[in-house]
BAFI-3210 file (N, C-alpha, C; in Angstrom, 3 decimals, decimal comma, padded with zeros to 6 digits):
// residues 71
n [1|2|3|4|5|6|7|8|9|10|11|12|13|14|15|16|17|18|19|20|21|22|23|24|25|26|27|28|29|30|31|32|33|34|35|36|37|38|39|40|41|42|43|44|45|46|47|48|49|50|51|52|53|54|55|56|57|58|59|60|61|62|63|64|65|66|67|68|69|70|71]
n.u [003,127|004,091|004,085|006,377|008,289|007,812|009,036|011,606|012,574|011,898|013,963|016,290|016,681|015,815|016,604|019,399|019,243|017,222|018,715|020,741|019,395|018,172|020,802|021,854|019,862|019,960|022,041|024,957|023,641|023,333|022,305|021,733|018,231|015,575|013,338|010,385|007,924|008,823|009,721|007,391|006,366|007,343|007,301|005,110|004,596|006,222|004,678|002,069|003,531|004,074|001,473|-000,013|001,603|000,371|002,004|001,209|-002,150|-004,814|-006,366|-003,914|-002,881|-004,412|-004,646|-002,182|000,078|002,357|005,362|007,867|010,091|009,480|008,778]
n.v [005,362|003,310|001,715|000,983|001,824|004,580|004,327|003,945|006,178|008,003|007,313|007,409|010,731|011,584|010,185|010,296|013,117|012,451|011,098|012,351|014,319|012,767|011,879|014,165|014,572|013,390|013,136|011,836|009,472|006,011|003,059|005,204|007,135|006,525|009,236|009,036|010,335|012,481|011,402|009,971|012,445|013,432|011,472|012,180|014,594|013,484|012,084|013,718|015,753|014,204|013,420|016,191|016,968|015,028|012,411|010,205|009,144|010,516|008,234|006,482|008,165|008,355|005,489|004,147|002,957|004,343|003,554|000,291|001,619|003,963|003,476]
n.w [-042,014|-039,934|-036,317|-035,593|-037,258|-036,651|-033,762|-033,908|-035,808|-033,347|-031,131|-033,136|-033,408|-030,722|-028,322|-027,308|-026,390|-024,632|-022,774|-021,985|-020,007|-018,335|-017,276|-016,241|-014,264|-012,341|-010,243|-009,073|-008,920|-009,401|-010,796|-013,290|-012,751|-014,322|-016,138|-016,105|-016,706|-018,212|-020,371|-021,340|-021,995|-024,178|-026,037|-026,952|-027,575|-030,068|-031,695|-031,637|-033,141|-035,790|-036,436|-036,815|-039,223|-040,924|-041,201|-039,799|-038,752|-037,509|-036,131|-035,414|-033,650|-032,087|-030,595|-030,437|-027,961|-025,352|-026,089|-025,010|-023,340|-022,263|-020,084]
ca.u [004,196|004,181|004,490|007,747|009,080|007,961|009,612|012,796|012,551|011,793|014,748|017,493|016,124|016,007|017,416|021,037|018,761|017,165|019,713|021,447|018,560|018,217|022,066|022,179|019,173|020,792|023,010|026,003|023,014|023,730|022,247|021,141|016,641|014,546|012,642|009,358|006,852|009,314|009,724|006,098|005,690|008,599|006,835|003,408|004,467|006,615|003,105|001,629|003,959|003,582|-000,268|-000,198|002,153|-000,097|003,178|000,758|-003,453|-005,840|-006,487|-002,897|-002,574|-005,225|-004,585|-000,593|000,628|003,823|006,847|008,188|011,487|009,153|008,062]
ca.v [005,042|002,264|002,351|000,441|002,855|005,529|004,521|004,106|007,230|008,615|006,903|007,956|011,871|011,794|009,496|010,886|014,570|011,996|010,347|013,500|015,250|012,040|011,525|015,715|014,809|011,993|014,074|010,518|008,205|005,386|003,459|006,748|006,420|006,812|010,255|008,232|011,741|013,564|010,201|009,707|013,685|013,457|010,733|012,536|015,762|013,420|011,810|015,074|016,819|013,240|013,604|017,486|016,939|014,293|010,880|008,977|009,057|010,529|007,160|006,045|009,097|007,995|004,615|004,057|003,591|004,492|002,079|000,246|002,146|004,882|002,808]
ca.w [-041,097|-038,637|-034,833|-034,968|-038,051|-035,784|-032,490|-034,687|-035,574|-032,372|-030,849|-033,551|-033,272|-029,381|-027,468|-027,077|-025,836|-023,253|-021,724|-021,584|-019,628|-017,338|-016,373|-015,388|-013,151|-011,901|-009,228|-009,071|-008,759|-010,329|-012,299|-013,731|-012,908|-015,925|-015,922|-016,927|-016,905|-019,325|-021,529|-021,799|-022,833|-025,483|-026,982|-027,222|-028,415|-031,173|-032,485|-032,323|-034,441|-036,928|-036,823|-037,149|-040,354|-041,866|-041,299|-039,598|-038,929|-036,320|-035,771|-034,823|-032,761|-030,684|-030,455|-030,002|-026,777|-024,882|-025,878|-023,559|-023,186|-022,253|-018,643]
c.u [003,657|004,402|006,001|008,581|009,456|008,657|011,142|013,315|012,839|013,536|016,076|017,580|016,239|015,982|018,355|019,926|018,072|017,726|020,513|021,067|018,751|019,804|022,176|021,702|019,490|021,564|023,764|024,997|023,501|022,774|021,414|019,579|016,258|013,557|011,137|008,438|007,729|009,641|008,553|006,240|006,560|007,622|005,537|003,417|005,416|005,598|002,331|001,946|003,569|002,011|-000,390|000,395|001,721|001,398|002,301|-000,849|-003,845|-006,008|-005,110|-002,514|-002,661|-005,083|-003,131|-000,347|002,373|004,494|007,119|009,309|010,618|008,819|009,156]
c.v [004,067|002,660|001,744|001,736|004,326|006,106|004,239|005,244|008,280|008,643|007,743|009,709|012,438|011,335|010,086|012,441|013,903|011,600|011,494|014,292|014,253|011,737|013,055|015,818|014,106|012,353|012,994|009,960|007,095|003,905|005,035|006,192|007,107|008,110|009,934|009,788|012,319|012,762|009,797|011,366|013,401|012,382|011,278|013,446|015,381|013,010|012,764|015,580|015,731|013,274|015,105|017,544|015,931|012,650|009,992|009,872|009,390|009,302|006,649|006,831|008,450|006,894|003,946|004,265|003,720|003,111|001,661|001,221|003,528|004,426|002,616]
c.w [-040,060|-037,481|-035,111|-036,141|-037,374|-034,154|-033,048|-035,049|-034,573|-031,730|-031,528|-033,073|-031,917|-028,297|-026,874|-026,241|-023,939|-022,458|-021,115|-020,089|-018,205|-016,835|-015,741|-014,251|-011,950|-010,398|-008,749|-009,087|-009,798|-009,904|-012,227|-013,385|-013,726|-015,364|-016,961|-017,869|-018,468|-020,877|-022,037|-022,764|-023,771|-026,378|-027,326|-028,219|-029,778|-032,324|-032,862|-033,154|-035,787|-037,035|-037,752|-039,226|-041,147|-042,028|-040,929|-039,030|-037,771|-035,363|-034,610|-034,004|-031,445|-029,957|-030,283|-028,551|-026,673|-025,187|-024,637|-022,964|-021,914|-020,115|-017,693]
res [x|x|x|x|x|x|x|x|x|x|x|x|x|x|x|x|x|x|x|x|x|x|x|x|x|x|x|x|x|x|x|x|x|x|x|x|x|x|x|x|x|x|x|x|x|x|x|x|x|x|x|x|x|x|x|x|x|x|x|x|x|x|x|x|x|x|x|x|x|x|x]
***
């Protein structure tokens, strides 16, 4: 698996759960602000579970950073 296959992935899977999480926290703000901390972990523990399950390599674990979306 690729990083871009994998942030494709990521994206379809849980996006819609983040935006969700960040407009609740939101309390009217507007624009809604990005909940960076909880967008970085979402993306860690999604590589993890793809490492743990053998989709993509020790290697790429280690070496993948945060998307941008994630900043």
């Amino acid at each position: 698996m690729t990083k871009k296959e994998a942030e494709h992935e990521f994206k379809a899977r849980h996006r819609r759960v983040i935006n969700l999480h960040e407009l609740n926290q939101a309390d009217g703000r507007w624009p809604v602000p990005k909940d960076k901390p909880m967008r970085s972990e979402a993306w860690n523990d999604f590589t993890d579970a793809l490492c743990k399950e053998g989709r993509i390599t020790m290697k790429q674990y280690e070496t993948w950073t945060h998307p941008s979306w994630c900043n």
